[in-house]
C-alpha positions in Angstrom: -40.1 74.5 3.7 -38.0 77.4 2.1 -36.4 78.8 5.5 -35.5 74.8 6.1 -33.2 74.7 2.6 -31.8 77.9 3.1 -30.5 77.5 6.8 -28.6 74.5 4.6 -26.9 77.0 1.8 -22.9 77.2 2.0 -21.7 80.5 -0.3 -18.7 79.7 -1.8 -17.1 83.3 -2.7 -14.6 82.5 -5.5 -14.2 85.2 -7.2 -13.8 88.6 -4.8 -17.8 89.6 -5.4 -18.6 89.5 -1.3 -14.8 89.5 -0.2 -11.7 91.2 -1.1 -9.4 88.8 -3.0 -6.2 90.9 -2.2 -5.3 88.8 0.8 -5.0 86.2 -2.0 -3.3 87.7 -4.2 -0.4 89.0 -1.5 -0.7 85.3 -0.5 0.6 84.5 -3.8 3.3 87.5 -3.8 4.6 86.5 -0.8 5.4 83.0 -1.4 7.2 84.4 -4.5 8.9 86.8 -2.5 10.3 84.2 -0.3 11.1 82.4 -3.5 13.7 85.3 -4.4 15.0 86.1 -1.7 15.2 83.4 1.2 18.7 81.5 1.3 16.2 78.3 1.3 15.8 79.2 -2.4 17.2 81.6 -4.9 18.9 84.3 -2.4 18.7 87.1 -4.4 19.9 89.9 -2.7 22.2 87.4 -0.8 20.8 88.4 2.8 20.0 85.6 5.5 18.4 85.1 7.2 15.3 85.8 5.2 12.7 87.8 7.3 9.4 87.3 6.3 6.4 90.0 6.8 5.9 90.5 10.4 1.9 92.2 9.6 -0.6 93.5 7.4 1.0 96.4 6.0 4.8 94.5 5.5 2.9 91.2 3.6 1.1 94.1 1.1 4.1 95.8 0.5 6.6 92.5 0.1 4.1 90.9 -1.9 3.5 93.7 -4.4 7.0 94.8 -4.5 7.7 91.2 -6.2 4.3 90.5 -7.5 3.2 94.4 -8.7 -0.2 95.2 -9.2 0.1 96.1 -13.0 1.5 92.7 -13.4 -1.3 90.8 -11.6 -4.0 93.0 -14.1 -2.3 91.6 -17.0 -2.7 88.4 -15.7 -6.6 88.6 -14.8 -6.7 90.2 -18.2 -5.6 87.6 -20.0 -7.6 84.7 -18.1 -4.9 83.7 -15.6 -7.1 84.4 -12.3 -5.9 81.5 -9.6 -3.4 83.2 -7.5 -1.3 80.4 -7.5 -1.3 80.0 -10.8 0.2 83.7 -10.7 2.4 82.7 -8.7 4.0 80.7 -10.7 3.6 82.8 -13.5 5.1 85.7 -11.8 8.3 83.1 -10.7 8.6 81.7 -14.3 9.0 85.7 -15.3 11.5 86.2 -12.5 13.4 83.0 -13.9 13.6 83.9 -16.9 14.2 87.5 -17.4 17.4 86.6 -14.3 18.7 83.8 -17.0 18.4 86.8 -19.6 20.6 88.9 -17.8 23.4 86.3 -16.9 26.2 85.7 -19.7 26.7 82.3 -18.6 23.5 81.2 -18.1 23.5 78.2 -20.9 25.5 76.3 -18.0 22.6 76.2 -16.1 20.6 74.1 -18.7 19.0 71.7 -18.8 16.9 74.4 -16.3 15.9 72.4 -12.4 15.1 75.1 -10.4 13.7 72.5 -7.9 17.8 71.0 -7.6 20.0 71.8 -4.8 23.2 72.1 -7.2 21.1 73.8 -9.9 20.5 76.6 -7.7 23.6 76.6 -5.9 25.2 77.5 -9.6 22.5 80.0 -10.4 23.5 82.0 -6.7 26.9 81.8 -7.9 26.3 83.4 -11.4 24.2 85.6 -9.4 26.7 87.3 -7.8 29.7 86.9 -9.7 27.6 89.1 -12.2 25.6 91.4 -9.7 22.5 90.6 -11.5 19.8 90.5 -8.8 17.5 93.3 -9.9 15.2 91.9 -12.1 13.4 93.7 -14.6 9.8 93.6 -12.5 11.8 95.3 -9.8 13.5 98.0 -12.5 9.6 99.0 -13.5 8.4 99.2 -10.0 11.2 101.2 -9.2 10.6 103.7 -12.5 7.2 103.8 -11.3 8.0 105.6 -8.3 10.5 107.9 -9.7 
């Protein structure tokens, strides 16, 4: 009677204990990379068309370089451990430390990041200002200096 209900169990692995979560959370960092950087979106670094990772090894580095380890250990610190929830987080940071850095950015309330014209002005005081290094990139890039 005991082998019967255990041919039945389904292990739901939710939390990284028998697999590794990181393909979730560079899941999560590459949607926010493709957030940044495609021309579908906020076209950061003004490049199109956007490539997205071609393997393993490119979707682990994109990911982290937008979504940095230190940064997803804050998160899971504080009780924030849904990747997508993350994710968001991570974009709200982008979003607002970019709005920091751009004089004129009070022309871009009320804040729709979801509008076509609201982001077409936010590309625009993008790059009359040069301002598409945020500061999540600045600390990676210290890091490795």
């Amino acid at each position: 009677m005991v082998e019967t209900a255990l041919e039945k169990i389904i292990v739901f692995d939710l939390d990284g204990v028998i697999t590794s979560e990181e393909i979730y959370w560079d899941c999560a960092g590459l949607a926010l990379h493709e957030l940044l950087y495609s021309s579908r979106y906020w076209n950061l670094d003004g490049m199109s068309p956007y490539h997205p990772a071609t393997n393993a090894r490119e979707s682990h580095e994109l990911s982290r370089e937008v979504f940095p380890e230190w940064l997803i250990l804050s998160f899971k610190a504080r009780a924030l451990n849904s990747n997508w929830d993350t994710c968001y987080a991570g974009a709200s940071l982008h979003l607002i430390d970019l709005l920091a850095q751009l004089p004129r950015s009070s022309e871009l309330r009320p804040f729709k990041p979801w509008d076509t014209y609201w982001l077409v002005a936010l590309r625009e005081q993008i790059t009359e200002t040069n301002k598409a290094e945020s500061i999540l990139h600045r600390a990676k890039r210290g890091a490795r200096q």
